[in-house]
C-alpha positions as CSV (number, residue, x, y, z in Angstrom):
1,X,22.0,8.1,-18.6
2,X,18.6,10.0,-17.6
3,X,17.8,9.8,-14.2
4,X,13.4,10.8,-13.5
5,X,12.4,10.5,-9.9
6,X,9.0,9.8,-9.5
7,X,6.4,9.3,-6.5
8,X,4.6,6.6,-8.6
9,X,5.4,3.6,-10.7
10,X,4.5,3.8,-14.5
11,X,2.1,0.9,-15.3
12,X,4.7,-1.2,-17.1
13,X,6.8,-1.3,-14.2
14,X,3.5,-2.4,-11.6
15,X,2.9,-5.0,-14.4
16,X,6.7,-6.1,-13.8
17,X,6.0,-6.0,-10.4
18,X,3.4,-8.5,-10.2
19,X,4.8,-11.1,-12.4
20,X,6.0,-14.0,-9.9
21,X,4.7,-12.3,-6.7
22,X,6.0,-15.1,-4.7
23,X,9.3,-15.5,-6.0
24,X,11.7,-13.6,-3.5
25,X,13.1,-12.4,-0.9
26,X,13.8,-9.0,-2.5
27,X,15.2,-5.9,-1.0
28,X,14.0,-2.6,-2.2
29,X,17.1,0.4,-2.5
30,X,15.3,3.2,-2.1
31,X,17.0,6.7,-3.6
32,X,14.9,9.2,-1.8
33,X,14.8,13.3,-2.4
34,X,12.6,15.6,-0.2
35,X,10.6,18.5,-1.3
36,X,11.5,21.9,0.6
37,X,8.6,22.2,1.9
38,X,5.6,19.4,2.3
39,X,2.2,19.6,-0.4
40,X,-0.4,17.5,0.5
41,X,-2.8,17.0,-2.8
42,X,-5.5,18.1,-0.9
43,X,-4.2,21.6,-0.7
44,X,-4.2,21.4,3.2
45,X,-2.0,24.3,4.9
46,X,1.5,22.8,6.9
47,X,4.7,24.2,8.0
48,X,6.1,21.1,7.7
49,X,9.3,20.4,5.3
50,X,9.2,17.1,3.0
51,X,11.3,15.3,5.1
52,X,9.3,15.9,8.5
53,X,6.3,15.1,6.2
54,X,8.5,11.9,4.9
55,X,9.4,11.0,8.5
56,X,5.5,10.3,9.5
57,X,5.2,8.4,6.5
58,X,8.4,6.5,7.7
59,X,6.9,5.9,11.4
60,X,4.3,3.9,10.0
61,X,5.8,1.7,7.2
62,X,8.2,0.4,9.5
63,X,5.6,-0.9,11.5
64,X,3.7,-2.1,8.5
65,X,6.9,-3.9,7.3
66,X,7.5,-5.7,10.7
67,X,3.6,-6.5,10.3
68,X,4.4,-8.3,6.6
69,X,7.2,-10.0,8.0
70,X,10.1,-7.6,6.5
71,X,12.2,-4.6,7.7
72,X,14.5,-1.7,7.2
73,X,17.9,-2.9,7.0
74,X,19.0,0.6,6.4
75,X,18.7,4.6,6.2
76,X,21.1,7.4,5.9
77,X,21.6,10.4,4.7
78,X,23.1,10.8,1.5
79,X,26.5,13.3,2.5
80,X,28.6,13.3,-1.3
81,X,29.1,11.5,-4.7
82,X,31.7,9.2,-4.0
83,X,31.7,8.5,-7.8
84,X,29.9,8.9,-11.2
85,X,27.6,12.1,-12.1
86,X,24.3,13.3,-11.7
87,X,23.1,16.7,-11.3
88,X,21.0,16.7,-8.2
89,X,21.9,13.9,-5.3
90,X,18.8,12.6,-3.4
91,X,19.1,13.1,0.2
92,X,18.7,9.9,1.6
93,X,19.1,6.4,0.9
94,X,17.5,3.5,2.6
95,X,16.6,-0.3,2.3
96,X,13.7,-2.6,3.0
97,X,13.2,-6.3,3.2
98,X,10.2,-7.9,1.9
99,X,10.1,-12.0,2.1
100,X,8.2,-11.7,-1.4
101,X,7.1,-9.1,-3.9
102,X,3.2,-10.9,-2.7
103,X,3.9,-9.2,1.0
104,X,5.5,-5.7,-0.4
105,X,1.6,-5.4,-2.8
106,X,-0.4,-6.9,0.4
107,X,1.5,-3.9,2.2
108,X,1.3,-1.0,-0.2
109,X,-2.4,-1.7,-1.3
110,X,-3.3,-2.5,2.6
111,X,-5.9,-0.1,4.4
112,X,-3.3,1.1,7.2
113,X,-0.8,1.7,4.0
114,X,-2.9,4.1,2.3
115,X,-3.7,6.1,4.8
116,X,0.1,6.9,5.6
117,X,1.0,7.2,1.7
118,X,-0.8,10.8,1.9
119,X,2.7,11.8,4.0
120,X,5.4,10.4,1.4
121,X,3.7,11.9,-1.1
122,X,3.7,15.3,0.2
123,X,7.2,14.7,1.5
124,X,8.9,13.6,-1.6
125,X,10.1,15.1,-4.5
126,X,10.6,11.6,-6.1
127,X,12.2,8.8,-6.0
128,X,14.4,5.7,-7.4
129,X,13.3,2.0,-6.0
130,X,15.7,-0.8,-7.5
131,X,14.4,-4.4,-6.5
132,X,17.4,-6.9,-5.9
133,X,17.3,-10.5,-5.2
134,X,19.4,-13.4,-4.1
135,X,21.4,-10.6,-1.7
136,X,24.2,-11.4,0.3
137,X,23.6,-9.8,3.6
138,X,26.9,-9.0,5.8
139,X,26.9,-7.3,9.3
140,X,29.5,-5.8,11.0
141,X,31.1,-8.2,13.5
């Protein structure tokens, strides 16, 4: 199995995206791995790593997710492979819930979105997103 992170989705997969917007809930598993050290695309100096750079991105999605009516269910650091192989583990795992694929685009292509994104993408290396559906939810009693 090859395994490409990537910061942005290929055109077939935002095509795939958008067919049945409403149908959902869905929650995103997010497979996250940080650069060393942050790069902003417009070249501007920092001493920040990519997961400082990640964690101001992070600060504002979760208030944009409350906004459109989901959340982060999850986030932790990824410690070891517990089983399979890959040859570079990401560092950090989380998961979102959106009530519809319709309020995950209306948040990713809103203003306040945009102006955030700058900070994952100079924080990460790449990423995995998997979109599940019809989840079964258990907490911790």
């Amino acid at each position: 199995m090859e395994v490409n992170n990537r910061t942005i989705p290929s055109d077939a997969q935002l095509a795939g995206f958008g067919e049945s917007p409403e149908k959902g809930p869905i929650h995103m598993v997010n497979l996250l791995k940080f650069r060393e050290k942050a790069e902003y695309a417009d070249g501007r100096e920092t001493a920040l790593t990519g997961e400082e750079a990640y964690a101001l991105y992070g600060q504002g999605v979760f208030e944009l997710l409350q906004k459109h009516g989901g959340g982060l269910l999850f986030s932790g650091d990824v410690s070891r492979l517990m089983l399979g192989e890959v040859e570079d583990l990401w560092d950090r795992v989380a998961i979102a819930y959106y009530p519809s694929r319709q309020a995950m685009l209306d948040m990713i292509t809103s203003e306040a979105y945009l102006e955030i994104a700058v900070h994952r993408e100079a924080g990460l290396e790449g990423q995995i997103n998997i979109e599940t559906m019809d989840a079964l939810v258990l907490a911790p009693n």
